[in-house]
C-alpha positions in Angstrom: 0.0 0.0 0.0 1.4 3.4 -0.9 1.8 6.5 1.5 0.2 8.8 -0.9 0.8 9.7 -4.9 0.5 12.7 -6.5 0.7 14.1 -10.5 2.7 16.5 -11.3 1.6 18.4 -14.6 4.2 20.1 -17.3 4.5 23.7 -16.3 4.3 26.3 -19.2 4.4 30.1 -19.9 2.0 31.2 -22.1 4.6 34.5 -21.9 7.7 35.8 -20.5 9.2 39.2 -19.9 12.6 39.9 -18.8 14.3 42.3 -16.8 17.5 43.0 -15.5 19.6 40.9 -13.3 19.3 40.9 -10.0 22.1 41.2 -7.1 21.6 37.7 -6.3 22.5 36.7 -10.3 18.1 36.1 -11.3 16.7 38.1 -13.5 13.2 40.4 -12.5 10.6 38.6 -14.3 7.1 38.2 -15.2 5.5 35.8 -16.5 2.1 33.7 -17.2 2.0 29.9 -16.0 0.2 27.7 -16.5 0.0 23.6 -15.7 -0.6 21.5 -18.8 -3.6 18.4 -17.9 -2.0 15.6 -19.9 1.7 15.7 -19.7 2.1 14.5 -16.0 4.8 12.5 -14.1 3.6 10.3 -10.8 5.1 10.2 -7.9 4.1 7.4 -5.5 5.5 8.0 -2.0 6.0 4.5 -0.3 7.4 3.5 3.4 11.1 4.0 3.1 13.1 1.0 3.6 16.4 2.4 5.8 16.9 5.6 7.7 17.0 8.1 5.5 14.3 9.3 2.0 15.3 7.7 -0.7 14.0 9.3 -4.3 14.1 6.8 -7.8 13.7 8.2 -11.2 14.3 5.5 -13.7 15.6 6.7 -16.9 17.1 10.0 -15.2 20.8 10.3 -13.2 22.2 13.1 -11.0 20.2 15.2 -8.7 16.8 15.4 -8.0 14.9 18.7 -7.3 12.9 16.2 -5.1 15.3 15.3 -3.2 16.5 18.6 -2.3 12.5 19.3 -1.6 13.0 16.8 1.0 16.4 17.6 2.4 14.4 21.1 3.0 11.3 19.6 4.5 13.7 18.0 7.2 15.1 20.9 8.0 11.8 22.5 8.5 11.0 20.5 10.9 8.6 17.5 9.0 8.3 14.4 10.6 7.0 12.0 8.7 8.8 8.5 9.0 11.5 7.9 5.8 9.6 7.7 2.9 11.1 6.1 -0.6 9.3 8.1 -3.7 9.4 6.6 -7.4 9.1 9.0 -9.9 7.9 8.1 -13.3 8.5 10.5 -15.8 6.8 11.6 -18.9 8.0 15.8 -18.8 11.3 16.1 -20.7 13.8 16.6 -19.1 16.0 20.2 -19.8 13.4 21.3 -21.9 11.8 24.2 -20.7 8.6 22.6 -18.7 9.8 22.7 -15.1 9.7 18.8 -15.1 12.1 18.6 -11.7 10.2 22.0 -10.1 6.5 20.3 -11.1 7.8 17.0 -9.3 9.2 19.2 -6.0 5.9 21.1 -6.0 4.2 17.6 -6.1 6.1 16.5 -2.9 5.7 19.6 -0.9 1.5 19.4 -1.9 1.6 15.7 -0.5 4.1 16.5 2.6 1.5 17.7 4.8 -1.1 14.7 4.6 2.5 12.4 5.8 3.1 14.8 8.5 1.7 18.5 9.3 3.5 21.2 8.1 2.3 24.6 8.3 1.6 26.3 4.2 3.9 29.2 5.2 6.9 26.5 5.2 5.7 24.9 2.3 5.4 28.3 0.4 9.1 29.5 1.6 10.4 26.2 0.8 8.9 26.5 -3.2 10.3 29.9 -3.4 14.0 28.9 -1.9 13.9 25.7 -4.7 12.8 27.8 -8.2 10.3 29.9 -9.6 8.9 27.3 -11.1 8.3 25.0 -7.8 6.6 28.2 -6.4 3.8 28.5 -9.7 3.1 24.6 -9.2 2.2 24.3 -5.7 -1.3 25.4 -6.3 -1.3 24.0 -10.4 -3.1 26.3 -12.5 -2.9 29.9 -14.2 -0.8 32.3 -12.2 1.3 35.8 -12.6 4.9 35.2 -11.6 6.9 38.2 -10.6 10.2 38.9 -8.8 12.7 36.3 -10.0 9.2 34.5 -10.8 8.8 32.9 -7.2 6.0 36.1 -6.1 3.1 34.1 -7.2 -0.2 35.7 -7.7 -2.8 33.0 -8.6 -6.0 34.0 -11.6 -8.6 33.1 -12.4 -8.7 30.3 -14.8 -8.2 31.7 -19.0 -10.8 31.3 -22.2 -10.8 27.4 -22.9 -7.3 26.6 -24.7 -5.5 24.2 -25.2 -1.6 23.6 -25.9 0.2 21.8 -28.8 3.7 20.6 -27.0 6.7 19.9 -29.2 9.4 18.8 -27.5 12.8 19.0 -28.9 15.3 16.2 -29.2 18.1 18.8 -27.4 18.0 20.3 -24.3 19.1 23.6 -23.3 20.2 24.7 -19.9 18.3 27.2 -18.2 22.0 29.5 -17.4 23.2 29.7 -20.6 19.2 31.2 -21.9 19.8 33.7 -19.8 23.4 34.3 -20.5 23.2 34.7 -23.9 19.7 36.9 -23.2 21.9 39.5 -21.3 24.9 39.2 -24.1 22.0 40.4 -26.9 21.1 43.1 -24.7 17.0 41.2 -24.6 16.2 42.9 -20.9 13.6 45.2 -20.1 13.8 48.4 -17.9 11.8 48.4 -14.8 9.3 50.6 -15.6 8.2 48.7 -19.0 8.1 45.6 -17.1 5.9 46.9 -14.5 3.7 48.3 -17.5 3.5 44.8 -18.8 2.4 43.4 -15.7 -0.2 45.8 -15.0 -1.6 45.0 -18.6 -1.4 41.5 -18.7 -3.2 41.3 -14.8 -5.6 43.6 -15.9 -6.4 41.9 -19.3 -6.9 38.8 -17.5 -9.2 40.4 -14.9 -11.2 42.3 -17.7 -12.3 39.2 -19.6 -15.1 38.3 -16.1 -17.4 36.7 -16.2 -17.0 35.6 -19.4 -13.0 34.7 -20.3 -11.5 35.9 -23.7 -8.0 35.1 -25.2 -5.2 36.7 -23.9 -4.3 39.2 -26.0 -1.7 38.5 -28.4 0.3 41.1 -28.3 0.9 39.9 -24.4 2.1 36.5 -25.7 5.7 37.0 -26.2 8.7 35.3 -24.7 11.6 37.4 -24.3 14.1 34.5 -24.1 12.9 33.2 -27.6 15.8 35.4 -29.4 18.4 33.2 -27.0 16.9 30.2 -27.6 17.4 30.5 -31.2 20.5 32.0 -30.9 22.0 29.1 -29.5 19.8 26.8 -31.1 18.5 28.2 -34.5 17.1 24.6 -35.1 14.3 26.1 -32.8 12.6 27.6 -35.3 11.1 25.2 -37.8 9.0 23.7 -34.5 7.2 27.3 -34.4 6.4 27.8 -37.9 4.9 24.0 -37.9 3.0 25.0 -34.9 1.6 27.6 -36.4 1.1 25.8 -40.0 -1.2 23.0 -38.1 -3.3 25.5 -36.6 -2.3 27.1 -33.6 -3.3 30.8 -33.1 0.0 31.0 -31.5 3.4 29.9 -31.1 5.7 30.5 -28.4 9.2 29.3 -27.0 8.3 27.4 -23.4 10.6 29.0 -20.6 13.9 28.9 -21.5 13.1 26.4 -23.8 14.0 24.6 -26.5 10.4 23.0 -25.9 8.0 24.8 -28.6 3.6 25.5 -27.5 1.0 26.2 -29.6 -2.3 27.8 -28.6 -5.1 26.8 -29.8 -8.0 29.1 -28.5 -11.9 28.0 -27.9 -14.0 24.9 -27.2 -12.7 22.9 -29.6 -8.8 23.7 -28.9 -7.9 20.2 -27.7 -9.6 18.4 -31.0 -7.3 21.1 -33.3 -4.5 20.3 -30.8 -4.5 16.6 -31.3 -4.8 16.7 -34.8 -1.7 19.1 -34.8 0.2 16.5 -32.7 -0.7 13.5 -35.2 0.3 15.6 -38.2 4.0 16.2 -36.3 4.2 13.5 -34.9 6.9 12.0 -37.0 8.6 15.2 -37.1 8.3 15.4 -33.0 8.1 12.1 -31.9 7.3 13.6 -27.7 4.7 15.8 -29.5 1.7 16.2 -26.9 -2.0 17.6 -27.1 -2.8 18.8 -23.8 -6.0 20.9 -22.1 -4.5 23.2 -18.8 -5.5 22.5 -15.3 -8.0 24.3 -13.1 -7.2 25.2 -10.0 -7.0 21.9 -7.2 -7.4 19.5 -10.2 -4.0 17.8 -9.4 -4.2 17.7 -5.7 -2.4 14.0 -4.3 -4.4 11.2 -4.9 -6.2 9.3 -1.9 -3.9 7.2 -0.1 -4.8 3.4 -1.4 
């Protein structure tokens, strides 16, 4: 019998301004998230056999965002007995969709049903691991500022849903934004505080009945460094686009590529999109986005 499972959903921007570096070496940010439905890993927690947690991801070596998520719940005084966690992974990894920050996020949401823990923790723990563990521990659409780990949860967007194209490359996160700051891609202050004030508000606007985000608002800023470093980028968003989607965009720091596809019938454009590229982009996904508490853990068995 397990101690408790939990999914852990792709996380994407649907946009991404940059600003300048900070004196702790991040960049000021803001940014969109958003938690794709059907590209999940699984975590199932299980008694651990020894002394101390013990985290399995078959297929994947070196460290584990999870295990650091645990090394921090420790220290914050959890006291749940060892646990062993098996992570099986679909998210690519080094490719733009938070796949180690989505599985931390999943462990911190399943922590407290182990062994009480107050949110507070839980929320200083997310922003101490990444930005992106902070937009996952309540999985849905949220405004990221600061470095990205200020969340600010919305309300849920127009129906949509996303074309993913993986690449077969990864690209480290660093190097992005190193080559972002060597082409000169960030923002001043004030224009990314305009930004955020437009894209909040456009957001809010669209109640009670949602509208697209306006697409002028879905840009990436780190797109140029992507395809800088990797100009083999760009045939992935002119195929999105060609299939259908009413946009394409550069995932995080990438190299993964999204399409939008707005309205009620997004997901049946999205799929047929992902058929036709499928042999071009074997990892190529359809996916809806989550509303809010839809990947809460699972009942313990």
């Amino acid at each position: 019998m397990s101690a408790g499972s939990a999914q852990a959903g792709a996380k994407v921007n649907l946009c991404l301004f940059l600003g300048a570096q900070r004196d702790d070496g991040r960049h000021e940010l803001v940014t969109l998230f958003e938690t794709a439905s059907d590209l999940r890993d699984e975590l199932v927690v299980t008694p651990g056999a020894g002394s101390a947690d013990e985290v399995v991801c078959p297929g994947v070596s070196g460290p584990n965002l999870v295990a650091d998520a645990l090394a921090e719940l420790r220290a914050a005084g959890w006291s749940a007995p060892p646990i062993r966690v098996r992570i099986d992974k679909r998210i690519p990894v080094a490719a733009g969709l938070g796949g180690g920050s989505c599985d931390a996020a999943a462990i911190l949401r399943l922590a407290p049903r182990l062994s009480p823990l107050p949110m507070e923790a839980l929320n200083e723990i997310a922003a101490r691991l990444g930005a992106d563990v902070s937009s996952q521990l309540d999985p849905g659409a949220s405004v990221g500022t600061g470095a990205g780990e200020i969340v600010e949860t919305v309300s849920d967007l127009d129906r949509h849903a996303l074309l993913i194209l993986p690449q077969r490359f990864g690209l480290a996160t660093a190097e992005v934004y190193r080559e972002a700051d060597r082409l000169g891609l960030a923002r001043p202050g004030q224009e990314l505080a305009a930004l955020h004030s437009r894209l909040v508000s456009a957001i809010a606007a669209h109640r009670p009945v949602p509208e697209p985000v306006p697409e002028s608002l879905i840009v990436n800023d780190l797109q140029p460094a992507a395809l800088s470093l990797r100009p083999q980028i760009a045939p992935a968003l002119e195929l999105a686009r060609e299939v259908g989607a009413d946009q394409a965009i550069l995932c995080g720091s990438g190299p993964t590529v999204i399409g939008i596809f707005w309205g009620p019938e997004g997901l049946a454009r999205a799929r047929r999109g992902a058929e036709r590229l499928h042999s071009r982009f074997p990892g190529a996904t359809a996916s809806g986005v989550v509303g809010r508490g839809v990947l809460a853990p699972a009942p313990n068995e």
